[in-house]
C-alpha positions in Angstrom: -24.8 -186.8 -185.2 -22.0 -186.8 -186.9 -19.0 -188.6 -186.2 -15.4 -187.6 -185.8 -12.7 -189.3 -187.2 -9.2 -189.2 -185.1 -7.4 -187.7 -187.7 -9.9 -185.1 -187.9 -8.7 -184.0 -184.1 -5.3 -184.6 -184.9 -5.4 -182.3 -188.1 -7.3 -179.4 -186.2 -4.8 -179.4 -183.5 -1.5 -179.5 -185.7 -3.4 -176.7 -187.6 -4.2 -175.0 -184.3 -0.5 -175.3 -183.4 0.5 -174.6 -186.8 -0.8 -171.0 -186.5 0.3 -170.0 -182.6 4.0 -171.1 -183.2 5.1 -168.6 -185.3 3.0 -165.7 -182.9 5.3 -167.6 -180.2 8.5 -167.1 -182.1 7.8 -163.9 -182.7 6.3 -162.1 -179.6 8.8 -160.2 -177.7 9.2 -160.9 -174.3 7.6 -157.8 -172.8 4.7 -158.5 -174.9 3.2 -156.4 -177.5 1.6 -152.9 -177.8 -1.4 -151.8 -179.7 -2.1 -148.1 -179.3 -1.4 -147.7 -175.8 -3.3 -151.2 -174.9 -0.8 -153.7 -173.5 -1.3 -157.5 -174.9 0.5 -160.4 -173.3 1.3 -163.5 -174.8 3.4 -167.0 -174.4 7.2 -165.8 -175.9 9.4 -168.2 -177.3 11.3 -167.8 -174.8 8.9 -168.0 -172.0 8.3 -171.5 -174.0 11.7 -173.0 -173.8 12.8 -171.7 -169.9 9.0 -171.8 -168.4 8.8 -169.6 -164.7 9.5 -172.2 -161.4 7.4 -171.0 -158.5 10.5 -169.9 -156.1 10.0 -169.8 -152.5 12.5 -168.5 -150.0 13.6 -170.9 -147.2 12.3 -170.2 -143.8 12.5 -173.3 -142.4 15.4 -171.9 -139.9 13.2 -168.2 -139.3 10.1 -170.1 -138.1 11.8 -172.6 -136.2 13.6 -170.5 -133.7 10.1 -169.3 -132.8 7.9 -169.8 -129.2 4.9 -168.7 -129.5 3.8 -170.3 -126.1 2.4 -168.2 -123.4 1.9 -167.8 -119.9 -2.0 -168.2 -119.4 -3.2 -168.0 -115.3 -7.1 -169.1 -114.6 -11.0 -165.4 -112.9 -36.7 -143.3 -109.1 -34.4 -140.2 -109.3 -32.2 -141.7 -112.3 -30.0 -144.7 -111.2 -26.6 -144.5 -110.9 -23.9 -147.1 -110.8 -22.2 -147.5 -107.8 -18.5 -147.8 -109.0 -16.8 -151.1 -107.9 -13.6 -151.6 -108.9 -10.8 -151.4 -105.8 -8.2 -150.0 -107.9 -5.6 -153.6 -108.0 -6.6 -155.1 -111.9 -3.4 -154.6 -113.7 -0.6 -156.2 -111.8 2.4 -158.1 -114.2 2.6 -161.5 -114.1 6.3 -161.3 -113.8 8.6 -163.8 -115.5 11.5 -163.1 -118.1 11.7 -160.8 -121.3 15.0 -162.2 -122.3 13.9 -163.3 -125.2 16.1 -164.2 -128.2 15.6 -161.9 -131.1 16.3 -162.6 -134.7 15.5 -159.2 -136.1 16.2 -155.3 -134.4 14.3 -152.2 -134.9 16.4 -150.1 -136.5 16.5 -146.1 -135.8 18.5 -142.9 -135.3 19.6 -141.7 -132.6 16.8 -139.3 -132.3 14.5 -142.3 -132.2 16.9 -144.4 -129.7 16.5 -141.5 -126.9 13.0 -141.5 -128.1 12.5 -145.3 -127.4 14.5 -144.4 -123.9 12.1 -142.0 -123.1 9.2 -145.1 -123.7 10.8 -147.7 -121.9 11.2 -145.6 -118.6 7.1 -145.0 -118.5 6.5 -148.9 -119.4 8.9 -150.3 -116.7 7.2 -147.7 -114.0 3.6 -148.5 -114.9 2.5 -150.9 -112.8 4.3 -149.8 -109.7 3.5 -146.2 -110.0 0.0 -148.1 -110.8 -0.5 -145.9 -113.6 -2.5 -146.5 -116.9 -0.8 -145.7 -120.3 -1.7 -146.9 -123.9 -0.2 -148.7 -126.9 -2.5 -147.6 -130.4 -1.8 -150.2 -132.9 -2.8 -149.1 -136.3 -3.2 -150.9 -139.5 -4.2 -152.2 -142.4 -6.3 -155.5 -142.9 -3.2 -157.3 -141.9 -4.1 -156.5 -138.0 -7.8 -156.6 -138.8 -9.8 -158.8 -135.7 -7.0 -157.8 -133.5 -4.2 -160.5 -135.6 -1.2 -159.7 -134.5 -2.4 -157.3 -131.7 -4.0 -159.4 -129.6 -1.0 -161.7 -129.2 1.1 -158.6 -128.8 -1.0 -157.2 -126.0 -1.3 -160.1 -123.9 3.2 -160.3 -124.0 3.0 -156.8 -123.1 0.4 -156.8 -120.1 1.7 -159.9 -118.7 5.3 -158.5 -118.5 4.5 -154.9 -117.7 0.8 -155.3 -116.1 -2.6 -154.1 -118.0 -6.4 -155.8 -118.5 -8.8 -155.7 -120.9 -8.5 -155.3 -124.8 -7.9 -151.4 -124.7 -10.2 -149.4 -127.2 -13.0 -151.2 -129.4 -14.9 -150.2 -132.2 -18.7 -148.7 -130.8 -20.5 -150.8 -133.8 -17.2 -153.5 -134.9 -17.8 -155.1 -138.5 -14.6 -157.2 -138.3 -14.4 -160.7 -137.1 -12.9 -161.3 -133.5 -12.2 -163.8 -131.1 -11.2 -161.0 -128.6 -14.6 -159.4 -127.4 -18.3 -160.0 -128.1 -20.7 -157.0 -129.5 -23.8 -156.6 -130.9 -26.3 -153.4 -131.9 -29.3 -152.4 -133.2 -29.8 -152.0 -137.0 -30.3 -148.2 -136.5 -26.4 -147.3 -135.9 -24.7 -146.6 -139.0 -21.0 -146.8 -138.8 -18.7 -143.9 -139.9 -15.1 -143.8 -140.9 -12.3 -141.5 -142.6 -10.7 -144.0 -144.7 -13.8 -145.0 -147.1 -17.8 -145.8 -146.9 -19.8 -143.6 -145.0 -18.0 -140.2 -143.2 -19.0 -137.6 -141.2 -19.5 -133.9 -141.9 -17.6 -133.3 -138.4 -14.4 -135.6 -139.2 -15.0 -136.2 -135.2 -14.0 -140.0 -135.3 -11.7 -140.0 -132.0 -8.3 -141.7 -132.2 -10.4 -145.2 -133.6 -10.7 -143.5 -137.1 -14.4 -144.6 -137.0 -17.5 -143.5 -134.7 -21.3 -144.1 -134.8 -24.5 -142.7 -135.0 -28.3 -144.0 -135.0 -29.0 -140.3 -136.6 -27.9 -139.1 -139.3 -26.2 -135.5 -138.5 -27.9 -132.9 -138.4 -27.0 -128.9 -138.3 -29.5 -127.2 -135.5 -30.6 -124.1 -136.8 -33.4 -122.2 -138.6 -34.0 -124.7 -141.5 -34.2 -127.9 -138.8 -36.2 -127.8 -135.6 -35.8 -130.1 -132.9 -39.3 -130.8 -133.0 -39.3 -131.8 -135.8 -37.3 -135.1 -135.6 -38.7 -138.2 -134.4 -37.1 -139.6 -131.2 -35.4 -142.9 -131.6 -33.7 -145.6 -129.7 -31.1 -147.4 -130.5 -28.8 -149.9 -128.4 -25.2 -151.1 -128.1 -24.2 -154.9 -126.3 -20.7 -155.3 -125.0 -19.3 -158.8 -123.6 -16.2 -160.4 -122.5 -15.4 -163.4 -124.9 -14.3 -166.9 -123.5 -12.0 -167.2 -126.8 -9.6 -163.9 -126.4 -6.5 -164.1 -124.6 -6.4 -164.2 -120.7 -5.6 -160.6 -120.4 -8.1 -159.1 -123.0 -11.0 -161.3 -121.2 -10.5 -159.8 -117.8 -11.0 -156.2 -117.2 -13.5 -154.2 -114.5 -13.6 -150.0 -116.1 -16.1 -149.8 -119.2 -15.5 -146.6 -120.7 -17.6 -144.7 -123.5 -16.1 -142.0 -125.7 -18.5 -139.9 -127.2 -19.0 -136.0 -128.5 -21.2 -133.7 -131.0 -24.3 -134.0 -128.7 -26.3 -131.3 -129.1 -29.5 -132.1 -128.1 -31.1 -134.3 -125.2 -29.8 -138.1 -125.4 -31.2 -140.4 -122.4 -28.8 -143.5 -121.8 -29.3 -146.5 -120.0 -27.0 -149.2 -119.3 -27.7 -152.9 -118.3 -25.8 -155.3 -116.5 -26.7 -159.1 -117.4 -29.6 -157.6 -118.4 -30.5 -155.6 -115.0 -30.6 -151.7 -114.9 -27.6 -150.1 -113.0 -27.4 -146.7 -114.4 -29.3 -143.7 -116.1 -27.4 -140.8 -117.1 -28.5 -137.7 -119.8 -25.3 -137.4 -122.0 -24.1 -133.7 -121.8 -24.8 -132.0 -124.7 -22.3 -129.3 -125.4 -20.7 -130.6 -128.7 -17.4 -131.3 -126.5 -15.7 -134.7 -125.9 -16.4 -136.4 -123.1 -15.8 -140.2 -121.6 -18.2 -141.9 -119.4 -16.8 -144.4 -116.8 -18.3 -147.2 -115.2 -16.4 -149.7 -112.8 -16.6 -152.9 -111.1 -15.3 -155.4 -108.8 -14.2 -158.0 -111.6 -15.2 -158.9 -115.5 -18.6 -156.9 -115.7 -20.3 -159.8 -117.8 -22.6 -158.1 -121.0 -23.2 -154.4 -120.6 -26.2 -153.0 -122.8 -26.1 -149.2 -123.8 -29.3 -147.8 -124.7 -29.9 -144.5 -126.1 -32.9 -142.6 -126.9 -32.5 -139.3 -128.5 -33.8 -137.3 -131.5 -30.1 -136.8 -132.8 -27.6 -139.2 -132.4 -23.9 -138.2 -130.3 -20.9 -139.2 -132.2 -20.3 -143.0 -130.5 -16.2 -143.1 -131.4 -15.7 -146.4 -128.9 -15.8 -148.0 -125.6 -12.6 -148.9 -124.0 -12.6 -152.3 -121.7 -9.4 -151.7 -119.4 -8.0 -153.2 -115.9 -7.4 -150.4 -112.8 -3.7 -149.6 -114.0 -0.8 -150.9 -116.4 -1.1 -151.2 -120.7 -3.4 -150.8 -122.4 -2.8 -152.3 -126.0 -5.6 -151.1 -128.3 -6.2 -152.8 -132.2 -7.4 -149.9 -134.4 -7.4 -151.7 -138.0 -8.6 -149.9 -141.3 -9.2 -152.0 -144.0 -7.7 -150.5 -147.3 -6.0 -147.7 -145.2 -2.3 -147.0 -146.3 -2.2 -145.0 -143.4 -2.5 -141.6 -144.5 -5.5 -140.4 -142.7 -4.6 -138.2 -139.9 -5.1 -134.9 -141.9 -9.1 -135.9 -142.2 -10.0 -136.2 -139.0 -10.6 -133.2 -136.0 -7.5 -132.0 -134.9 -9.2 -131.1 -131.4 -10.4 -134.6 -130.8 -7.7 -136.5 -131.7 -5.8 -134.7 -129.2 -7.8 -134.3 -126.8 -8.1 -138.4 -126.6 -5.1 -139.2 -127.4 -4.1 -136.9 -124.1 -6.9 -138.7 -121.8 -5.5 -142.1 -123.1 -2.2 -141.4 -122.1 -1.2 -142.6 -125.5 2.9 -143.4 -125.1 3.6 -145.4 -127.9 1.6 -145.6 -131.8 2.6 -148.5 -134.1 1.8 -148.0 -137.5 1.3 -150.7 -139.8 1.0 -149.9 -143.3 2.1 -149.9 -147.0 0.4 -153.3 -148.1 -2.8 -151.3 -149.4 -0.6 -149.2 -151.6 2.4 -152.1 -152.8 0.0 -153.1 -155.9 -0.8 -150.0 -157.1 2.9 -148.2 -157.6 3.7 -148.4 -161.2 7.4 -146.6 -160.6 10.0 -145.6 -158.3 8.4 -141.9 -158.4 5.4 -143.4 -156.9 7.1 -145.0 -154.1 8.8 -142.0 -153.3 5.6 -140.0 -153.0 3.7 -142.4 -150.7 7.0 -142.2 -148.7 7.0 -138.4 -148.1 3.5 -138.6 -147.4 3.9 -141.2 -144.8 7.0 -139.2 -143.2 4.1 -136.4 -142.9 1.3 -138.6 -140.6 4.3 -139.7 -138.7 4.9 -136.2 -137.7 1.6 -135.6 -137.5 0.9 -137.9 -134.9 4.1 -137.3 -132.9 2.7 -133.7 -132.7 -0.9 -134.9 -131.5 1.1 -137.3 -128.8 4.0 -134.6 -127.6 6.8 -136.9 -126.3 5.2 -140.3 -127.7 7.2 -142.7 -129.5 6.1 -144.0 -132.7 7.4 -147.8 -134.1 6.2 -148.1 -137.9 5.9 -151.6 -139.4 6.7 -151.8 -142.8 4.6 -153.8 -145.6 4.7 -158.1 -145.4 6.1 -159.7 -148.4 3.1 -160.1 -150.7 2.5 -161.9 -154.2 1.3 -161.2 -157.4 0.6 -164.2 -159.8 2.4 -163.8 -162.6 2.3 -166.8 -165.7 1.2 -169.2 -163.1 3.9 -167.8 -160.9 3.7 -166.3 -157.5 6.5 -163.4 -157.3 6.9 -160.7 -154.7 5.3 -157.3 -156.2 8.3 -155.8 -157.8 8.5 -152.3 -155.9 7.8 -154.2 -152.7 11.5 -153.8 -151.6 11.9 -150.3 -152.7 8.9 -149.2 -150.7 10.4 -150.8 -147.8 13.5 -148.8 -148.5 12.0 -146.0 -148.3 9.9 -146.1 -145.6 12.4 -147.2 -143.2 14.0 -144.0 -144.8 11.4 -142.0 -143.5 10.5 -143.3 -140.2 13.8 -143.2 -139.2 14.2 -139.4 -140.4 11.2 -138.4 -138.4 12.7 -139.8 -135.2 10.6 -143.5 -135.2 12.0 -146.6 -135.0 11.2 -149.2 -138.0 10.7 -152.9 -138.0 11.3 -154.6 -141.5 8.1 -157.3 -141.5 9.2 -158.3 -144.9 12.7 -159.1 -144.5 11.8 -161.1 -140.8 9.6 -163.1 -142.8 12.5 -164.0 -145.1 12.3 -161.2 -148.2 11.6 -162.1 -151.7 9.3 -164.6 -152.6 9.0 -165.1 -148.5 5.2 -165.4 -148.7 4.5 -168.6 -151.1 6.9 -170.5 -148.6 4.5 -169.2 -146.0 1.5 -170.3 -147.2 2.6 -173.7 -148.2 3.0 -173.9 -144.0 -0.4 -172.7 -143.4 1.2 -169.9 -141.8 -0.7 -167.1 -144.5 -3.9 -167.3 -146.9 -4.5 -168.1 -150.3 -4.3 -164.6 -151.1 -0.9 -164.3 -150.8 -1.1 -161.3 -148.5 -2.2 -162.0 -145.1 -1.4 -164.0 -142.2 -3.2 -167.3 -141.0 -3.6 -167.3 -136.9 -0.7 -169.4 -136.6 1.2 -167.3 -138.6 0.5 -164.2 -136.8 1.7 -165.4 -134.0 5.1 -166.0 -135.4 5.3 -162.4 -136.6 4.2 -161.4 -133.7 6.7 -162.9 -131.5 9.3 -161.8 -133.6 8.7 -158.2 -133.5 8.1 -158.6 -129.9 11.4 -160.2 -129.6 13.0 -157.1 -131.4 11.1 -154.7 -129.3 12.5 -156.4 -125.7 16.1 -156.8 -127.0 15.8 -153.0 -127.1 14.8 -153.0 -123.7 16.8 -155.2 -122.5 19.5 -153.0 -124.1 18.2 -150.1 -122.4 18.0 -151.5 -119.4 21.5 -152.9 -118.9 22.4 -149.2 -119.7 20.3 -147.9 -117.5 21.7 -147.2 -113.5 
C-alpha cells in the first residue's frame, strides 16, 4: 500500500478549501435556485456570524410551579346484580386559590359562557350529579399527559372517579388504565388508518370491530358469515392517579348492531353477566355497577358481524368526569366526518359541559405563508361551532399550539409561523364565544422549547412534553382556569 506523505493531505485540503471559498463568498444568504429546486449552502456571511442556539429563560416560569398533589389511600342468562350505593364521587375538599401566572383570555360572550360552566361544576357533587370534561388533542395529550394530572385537580376539588371515557382497543401507552384484546378487533378512526363506512365513531373519534362491516341485504346472507368471538380486558392500574384508579360503573358504548351478538362479561375471571346486545343499528350504553374498584372485567363477544365498540367509560356514582380523547396527527378538524346523530346523541348521555381542544401542533410545520395560517384558522373557528352546536350550552376552552422547534444550521428555532398561528387562533376561539389559553407563551414564547428540554421537562424532538413537564403545563393552565373561578365566585351572591 501506498504511503501518504503529510503534505499530500495538506495540499488536498488547501485545494479542497481552495474551491468552496469562493462558492462561500458568493452564495447569497437565502441560498440558491435552480429551476424551481431550492439548494442551501454555507454563505459568507453565515461563515463570519455562525447561528447561537438561543434559548428563552424560564427559570422564573417553572419555578413558581407546585405540582404536588393531595393523594388519600381503597341457566336463564346471568345477570349482574348492580352494586354500587350511589356515594363514589365526593371532593376531597381543600383550596383552589391557586396562584396563576397566565389567564384565559375571552369575550364577553365566552365569560358568561364560562359563568354558565362554573355554576354546574360547583353544584356537582352536592346535587350528586355526573357531568363530563372531553379533552381533545393531538399527540401532545396522547397516554392521558396532561389529562390525567388535570383530572385528578379537578375531581379532587369538585368530586368524580374513574378515568372518564377510554379507548375500546387503546394503542397508546398509559399509566392510567390497563387493557388488553384479542387480535380479531381492528381499530377504526376518522383522522387516518382504517375508517368506517358508517363515520359512527362516538364522541372518542375511534370505535372497534372484530368484523369487518358488512351491508345486510340481497348480495350478503347472514348465513353466510362465519361466527366469531372476540374479547376485550379492562383493569384498574396501580400506576394512574388516585382518582383515575378508583371507580365502581363500567359502561360500554356501542351501536350499528344488526345482527345477533352474544356478550359475556367476567369479573376476576368469574362470569357475572350475559346479555344479547340489541340489534337495531341505534346507540346504546350498557351499565354495570359495583360496590368499589371492579378489578379486571373481560368482554366477550360472539357474533357473525361485529357492533361498532366506540369505548367503555370507568366513572365514580356522581361528580367529573375528565375523559383523554387524543388523536395522533389530528389538527383537530374532524367533526364534519363523523355521524352527526351519534355524536350528539353521546355527547347528550355524557352530560358533556365543557370540551377542551388541543390542537395546531400537527399543522405548525407544514404552513408555508400567512395565507395558510389564516385558512387553518377559519376552519378551526368552524369545528368550534360545530361542537358547541352538538353540546347546546357547553363551554369550549381551546389550547393553542406548544412552542416547537425546527433545526435549522445546527440551530433549534421556533417554527417561524408558530406565533402567527397562535394569533390567529386565539382570534377565532374567542370570536366563536370560547375561551383561549396561550400554551406557547406560558411556556415562555420563542425559542421556549430548547430551554425546556435542556431541563428534561420535553423530548428530543423538540415538540412534546416529558412527564415532568406535563405536569408543569398542566398546573399552569389549571391555575388559569381556577383564577377564573375564583373570579366568578367572588362575583357570584
Amino acid at each position: 500500500m501506498k504511503e501518504v506523505k503529510p503534505y499530500t493531505v495538506l495540499f488536498f485540503v488547501v485545494l479542497v478549501l481552495g474551491v468552496l471559498a469562493p462558492v462561500v463568498y458568493f452564495t447569497p444568504e437565502e441560498g440558491w435556485e435552480f429551476g424551481g429546486v431550492k439548494a442551501d449552502f454555507l454563505s459568507f456571511e453565515r461563515f463570519l456570524h455562525p447561528k447561537k442556539q438561543e434559548n428563552a429563560d424560564i427559570t422564573s416560569i417553572i419555578a413558581d410551579i407546585d405540582t404536588s398533589l393531595n393523594v388519600m389511600e381503597n341457566d336463564p342468562m346471568m345477570k349482574h346484580q348492580n352494586g354500587s350505593n350511589g356515594d363514589m364521587g365526593a371532593p376531597s375538599g381543600g383550596s383552589h386559590n391557586e396562584d396563576a401566572s397566565t389567564e384565559l383570555q375571552m369575550s364577553e360572550e365566552g365569560r358568561k359562557n364560562l359563568a354558565q360552566f362554573f355554576e354546574i361544576l360547583s353544584n356537582a357533587a352536592s346535587r350528586k350529579e355526573k357531568i363530563s370534561i372531553l379533552h381533545y388533542g393531538d399527540s401532545q395529550i396522547e397516554g392521558d399527559r396532561m389529562t390525567g394530572y388535570i383530572r385528578q385537580k379537578i375531581q379532587d376539588q369538585f368530586g368524580g372517579n374513574g378515568p372518564g371515557l377510554i379507548p375500546a382497543t387503546n394503542v397508546y401507552s398509559t399509566v392510567t388504565f390497563k387493557q388488553s384484546y384479542s387480535k380479531n378487533f381492528e381499530r377504526y378512526t376518522c383522522f387516518g388508518g382504517s375508517s368506517l363506512k358508517s363515520k359512527k365513531y362516538g364522541v372518542m373519534a375511534s370505535a372497534a370491530r372484530f368484523t369487518p362491516e358488512y351491508a345486510l341485504d340481497s348480495t350478503v346472507r347472514l348465513d353466510t358469515i362465519k361466527e366469531r368471538t372476540a374479547w376485550i380486558e379492562i383493569a384498574p392500574s396501580p400506576s394512574a392517579y388516585q382518582r383515575a384508579r378508583s371507580y365502581n360503573n363500567v359502561k360500554m358504548h356501542y351501536n350499528s348492531c344488526v345482527a345477533p351478538v352474544f356478550l359475556k362479561v367476567y369479573q376476576n375471571g368469574g362470569l357475572i353477566h350475559e346479555e344479547e346486545l340489541i340489534k337495531d343499528g341505534a346507540q346504546h350504553t350498557l351499565t354495570l355497577s359495583f360496590p368499589n374498584t371492579p378489578g379486571t372485567l373481560k368482554y366477550e363477544f360472539t357474533g357473525k358481524i361485529s357492533p361498532n365498540i366506540c369505548g367503555f367509560s370507568l366513572e365514580g356514582d356522581y361528580g367529573v368526569q375528565v375523559s383523554n380523547i387524543a388523536m395522533r396527527g389530528s389538527s383537530g378538524t374532524v367533526w364534519g366526518s363523523m355521524n352527526q346523530d351519534v355524536l350528539r346523541s353521546m355527547y347528550s348521555e355524557l352530560n358533556t359541559k365543557l370540551v377542551i381542544m388541543q390542537f395546531g401542533g400537527n399543522s405548525v410545520p407544514f404552513f408555508k405563508d400567512s395565507v395558510g395560517v389564516r385558512n387553518f384558522a377559519s376552519y378551526f373557528k368552524g369545528q368550534i361551532n360545530r361542537v358547541k352546536s352538538l353540546n347546546p350550552g357547553a363551554m369550549v376552552i381551546v389550547i393553542g399550539p406548544s412552542d416547537m422547534s425546527k433545526l435549522d444550521d445546527g440551530i433549534y428555532e421556533t417554527y417561524p409561523f408558530l406565533p402567527y398561528c397562535v394569533e390567529k387562533m386565539k382570534e377565532v376561539t374567542l370570536a366563536a364565544g370560547g375561551a383561549y389559553w396561550n400554551l406557547y407563551a406560558a411556556m415562555g414564547g420563542r425559542n421556549s422549547m430548547p430551554a425546556w428540554v435542556d431541563k428534561g421537562l420535553a423530548g428530543k424532538d423538540y415538540i412534546h412534553f416529558s412527564n415532568g413537564g406535563a405536569k408543569i403545563a398542566s398546573q399552569m393552565f389549571y391555575n388559569a382556569l381556577m383564577q377564573e373561578y375564583n373570579n366568578w365566585k367572588g362575583a357570584t351572591p
